[in-house]
C-alpha positions as CSV (number, residue, x, y, z in Angstrom):
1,X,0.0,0.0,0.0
2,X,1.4,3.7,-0.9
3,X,2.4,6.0,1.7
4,X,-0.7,8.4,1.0
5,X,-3.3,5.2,1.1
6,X,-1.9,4.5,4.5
7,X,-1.9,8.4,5.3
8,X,-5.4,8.4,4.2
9,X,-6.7,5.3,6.1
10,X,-5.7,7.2,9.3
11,X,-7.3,10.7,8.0
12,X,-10.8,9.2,7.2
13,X,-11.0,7.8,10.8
14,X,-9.9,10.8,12.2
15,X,-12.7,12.5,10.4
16,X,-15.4,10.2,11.1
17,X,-14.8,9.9,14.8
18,X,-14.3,13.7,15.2
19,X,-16.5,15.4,12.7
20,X,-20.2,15.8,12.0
21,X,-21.7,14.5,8.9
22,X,-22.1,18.1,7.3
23,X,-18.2,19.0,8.7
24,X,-17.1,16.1,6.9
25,X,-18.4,17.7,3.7
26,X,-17.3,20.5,4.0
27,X,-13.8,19.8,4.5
28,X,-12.8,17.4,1.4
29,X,-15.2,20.1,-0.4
30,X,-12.6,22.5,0.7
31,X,-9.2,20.2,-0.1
32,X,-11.5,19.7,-4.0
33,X,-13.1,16.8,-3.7
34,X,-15.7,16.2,-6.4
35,X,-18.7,17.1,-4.1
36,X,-21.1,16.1,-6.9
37,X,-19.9,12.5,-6.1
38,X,-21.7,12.6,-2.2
39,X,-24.4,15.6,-2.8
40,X,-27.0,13.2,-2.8
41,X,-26.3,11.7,0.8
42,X,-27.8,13.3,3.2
43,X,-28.2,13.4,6.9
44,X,-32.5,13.0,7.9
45,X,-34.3,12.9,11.0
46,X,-35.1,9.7,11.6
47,X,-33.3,8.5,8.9
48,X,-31.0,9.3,6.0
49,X,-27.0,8.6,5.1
50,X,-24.7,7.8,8.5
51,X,-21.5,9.5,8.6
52,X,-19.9,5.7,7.3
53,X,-21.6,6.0,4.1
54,X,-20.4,8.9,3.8
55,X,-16.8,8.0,4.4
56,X,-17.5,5.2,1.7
57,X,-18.6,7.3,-0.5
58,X,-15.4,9.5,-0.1
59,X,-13.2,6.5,-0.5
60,X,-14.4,5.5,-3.8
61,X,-13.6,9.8,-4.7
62,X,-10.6,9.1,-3.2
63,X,-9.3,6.3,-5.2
64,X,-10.2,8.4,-8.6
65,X,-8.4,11.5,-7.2
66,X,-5.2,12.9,-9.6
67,X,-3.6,14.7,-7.1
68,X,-4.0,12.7,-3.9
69,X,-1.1,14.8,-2.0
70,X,-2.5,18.0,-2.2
71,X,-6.1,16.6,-1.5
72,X,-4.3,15.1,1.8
73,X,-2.6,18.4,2.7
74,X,-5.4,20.6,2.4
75,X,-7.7,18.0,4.9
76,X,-4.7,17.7,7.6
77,X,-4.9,21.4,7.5
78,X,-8.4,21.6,8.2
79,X,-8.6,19.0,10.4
80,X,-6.1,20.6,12.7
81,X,-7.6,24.5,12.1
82,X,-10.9,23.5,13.3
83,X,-9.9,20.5,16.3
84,X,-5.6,21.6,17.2
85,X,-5.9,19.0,19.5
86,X,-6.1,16.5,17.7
87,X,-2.8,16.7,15.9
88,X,-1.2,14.4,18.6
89,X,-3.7,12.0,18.1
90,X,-2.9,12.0,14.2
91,X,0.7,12.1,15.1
92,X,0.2,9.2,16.8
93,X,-1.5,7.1,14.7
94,X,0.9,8.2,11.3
95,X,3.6,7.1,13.2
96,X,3.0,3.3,13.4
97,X,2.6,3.6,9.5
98,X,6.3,5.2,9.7
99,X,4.4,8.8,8.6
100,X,4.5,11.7,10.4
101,X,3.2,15.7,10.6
102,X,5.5,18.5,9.7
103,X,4.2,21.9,8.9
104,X,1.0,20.3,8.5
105,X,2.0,18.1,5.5
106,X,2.4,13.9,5.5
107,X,5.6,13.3,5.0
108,X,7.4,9.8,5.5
109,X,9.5,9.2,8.8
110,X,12.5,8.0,7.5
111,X,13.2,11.6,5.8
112,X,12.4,13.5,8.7
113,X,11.6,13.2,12.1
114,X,9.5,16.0,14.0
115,X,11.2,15.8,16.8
116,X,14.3,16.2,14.1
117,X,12.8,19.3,12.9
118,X,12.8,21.1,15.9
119,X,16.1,20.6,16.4
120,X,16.8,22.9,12.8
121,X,16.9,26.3,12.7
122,X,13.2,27.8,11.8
123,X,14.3,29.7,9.3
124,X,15.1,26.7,7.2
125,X,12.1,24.5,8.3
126,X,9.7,25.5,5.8
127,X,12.2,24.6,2.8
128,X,13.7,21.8,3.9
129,X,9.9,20.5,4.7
130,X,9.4,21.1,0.8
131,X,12.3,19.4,-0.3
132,X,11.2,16.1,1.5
133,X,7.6,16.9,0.5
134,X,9.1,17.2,-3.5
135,X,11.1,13.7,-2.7
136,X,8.3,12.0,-1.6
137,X,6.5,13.4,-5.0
138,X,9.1,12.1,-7.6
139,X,10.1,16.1,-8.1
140,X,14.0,15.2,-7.0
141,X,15.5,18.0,-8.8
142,X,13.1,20.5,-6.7
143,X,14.0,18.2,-3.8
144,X,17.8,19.5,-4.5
145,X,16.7,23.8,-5.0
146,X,15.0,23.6,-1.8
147,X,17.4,21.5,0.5
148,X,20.2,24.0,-0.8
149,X,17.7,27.1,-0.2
150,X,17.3,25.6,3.2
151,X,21.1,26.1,4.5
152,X,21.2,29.0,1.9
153,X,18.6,31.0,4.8
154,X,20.7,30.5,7.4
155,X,24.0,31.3,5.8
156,X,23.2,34.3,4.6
157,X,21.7,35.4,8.2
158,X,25.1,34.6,9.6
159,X,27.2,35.9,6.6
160,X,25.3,39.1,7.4
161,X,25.4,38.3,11.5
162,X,29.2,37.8,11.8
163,X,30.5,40.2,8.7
164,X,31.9,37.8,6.2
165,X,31.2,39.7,3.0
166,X,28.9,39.2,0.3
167,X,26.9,36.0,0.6
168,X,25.9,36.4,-3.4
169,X,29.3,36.0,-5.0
170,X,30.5,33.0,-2.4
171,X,30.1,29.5,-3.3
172,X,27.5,27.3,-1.8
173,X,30.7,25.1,-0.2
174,X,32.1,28.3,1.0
175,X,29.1,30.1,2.5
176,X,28.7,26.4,4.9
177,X,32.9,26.5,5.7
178,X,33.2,29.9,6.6
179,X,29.4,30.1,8.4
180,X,30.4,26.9,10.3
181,X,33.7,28.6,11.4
182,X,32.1,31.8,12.5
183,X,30.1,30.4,15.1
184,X,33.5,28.3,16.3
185,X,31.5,25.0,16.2
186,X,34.0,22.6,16.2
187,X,35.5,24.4,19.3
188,X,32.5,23.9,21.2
189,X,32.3,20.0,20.2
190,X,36.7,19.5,20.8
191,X,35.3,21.0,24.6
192,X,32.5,18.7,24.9
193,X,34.5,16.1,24.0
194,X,37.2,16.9,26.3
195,X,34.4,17.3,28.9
196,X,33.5,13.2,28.3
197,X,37.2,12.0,28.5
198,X,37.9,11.5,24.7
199,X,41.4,10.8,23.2
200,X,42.5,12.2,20.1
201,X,39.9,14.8,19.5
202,X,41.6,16.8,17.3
203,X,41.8,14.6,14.7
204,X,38.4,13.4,15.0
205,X,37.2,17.1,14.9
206,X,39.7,17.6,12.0
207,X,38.0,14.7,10.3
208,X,34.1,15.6,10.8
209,X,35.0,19.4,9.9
210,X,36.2,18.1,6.4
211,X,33.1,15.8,6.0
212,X,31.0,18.4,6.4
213,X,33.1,20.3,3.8
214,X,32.9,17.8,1.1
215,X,29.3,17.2,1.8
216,X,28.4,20.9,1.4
217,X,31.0,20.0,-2.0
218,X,28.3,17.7,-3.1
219,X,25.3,19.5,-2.2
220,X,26.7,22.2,-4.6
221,X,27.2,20.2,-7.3
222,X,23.5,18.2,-6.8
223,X,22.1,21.9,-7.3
224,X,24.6,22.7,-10.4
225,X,24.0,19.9,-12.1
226,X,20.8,18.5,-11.3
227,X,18.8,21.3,-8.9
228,X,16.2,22.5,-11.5
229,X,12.9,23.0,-9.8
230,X,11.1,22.3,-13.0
231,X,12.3,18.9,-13.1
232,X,13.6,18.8,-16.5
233,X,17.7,17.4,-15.5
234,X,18.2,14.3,-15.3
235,X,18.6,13.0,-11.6
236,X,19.9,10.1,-9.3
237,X,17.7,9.6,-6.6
238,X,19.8,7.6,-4.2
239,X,21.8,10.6,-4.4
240,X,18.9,13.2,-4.3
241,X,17.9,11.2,-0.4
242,X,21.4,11.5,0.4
243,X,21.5,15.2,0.1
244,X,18.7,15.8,2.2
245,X,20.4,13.9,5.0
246,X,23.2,16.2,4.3
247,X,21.3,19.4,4.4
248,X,19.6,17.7,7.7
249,X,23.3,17.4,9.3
250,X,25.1,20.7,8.1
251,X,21.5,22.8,9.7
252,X,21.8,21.2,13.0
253,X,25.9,22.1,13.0
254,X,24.7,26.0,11.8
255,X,22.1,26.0,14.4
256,X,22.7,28.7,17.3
257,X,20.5,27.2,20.3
């Protein structure tokens, strides 16, 4: 079963067990579901559709829906602007399916963790939330522009910050070395790692500092040669996940919590 049949199994039962019949309507109306395909079930005294008709009726929609994404984005939304409570009880229940909620958006666990995300600076939430929301989409090269715009926020917020001239003319690789030295990050880890008794922590600190560096390398040459948000280059996925791990990694390094 696809990730957004199992995301939907757990939306429709969220709806039905929190939502009255005419609420129910109303809010697949508003993520543009064919209404013309339930107008005729209606709630009577006495009698009429129940609210699992109803939901039947919606999964046969469902099934004939193009964009089944956006359909799912726009109900999670509503779900959670009318009842905010209930977002840990979707959480929940998207998790055992390995899903989870970020920025109100089904996104699969294994590219990012919520409690990941709030780990991340904000200001580069929102695009590296699109970039795993273009992954999961089959739009890889987007998945590339926006995991690169993601660190590209917060370097040029401490490009500006700490002084280090002009973000525009510095390379990608460059704006992550010299942001990452700025805020003396790999002092702060040598001390923690003095702290907990470690031997030889200046090579090791030697050795993650040039990782980083060569995966910031890579990430620039993902967006070069493959990073067109229209899709049209030709792309590698395993390569394409791999940079979103990496963009995962070199924001939690630039974050200044």
């Amino acid at each position: 079963m696809s990730e957004i049949n199992k995301s939907w199994n757990v939306i429709r039962a969220i709806l039905q067990n929190n939502f009255k019949f005419y609420e129910i309507k109303e809010i697949v109306g508003l993520a543009g579901f064919n209404v013309t395909l339930i107008s005729h079930l209606e709630q009577k005294a006495g009698g009429g559709a129940s609210k699992g008709q109803l939901i039947t009726a919606i999964d046969k929609g469902f099934a004939q829906t193009e964009n089944k994404t956006h359909f799912i984005s726009i109900v999670v939304e509503e779900i959670l602007k009318r009842k905010n409570h209930l977002e840990n009880e979707l959480q929940q229940y998207l998790n055992r399916l390995e899903l989870t909620i970020a920025e109100r958006k089904v996104l699969p666990i294994e590219l990012l963790d919520t409690s990941e995300l709030a780990e991340l600076p904000a200001d580069a939430q929102q695009d590296l939330v699109k970039a795993i929301e273009r992954f999961r989409n089959g739009d890889l090269s987007g998945a590339v522009s926006s995991a690169c715009a993601a660190i590209d926020s917060v370097t040029s917020k401490i490009y500006i910050k700490k002084d280090l001239g002009d973000h525009g003319s510095a390379s990608f690789q460059e704006k992550c070395k010299k942001s990452i030295q700025a805020l003396c990050v790999m002092d702060k880890i040598k001390n923690d790692l003095k702290e907990l008794g470690w031997k030889e922590v200046d090579i090791f600190v030697k050795n993650l500092e040039g990782s980083l560096n060569q995966a910031a390398y890579v990430m620039q040459s993902l967006r070069s040669k493959m990073g067109d948000v229209h899709g049209t280059k030709p792309t590698l996925k395993p390569l394409v996940y791999d940079s979103l791990k990496w963009a995962s990694l070199i924001l939690r390094i630039l974050n200044e919590k």
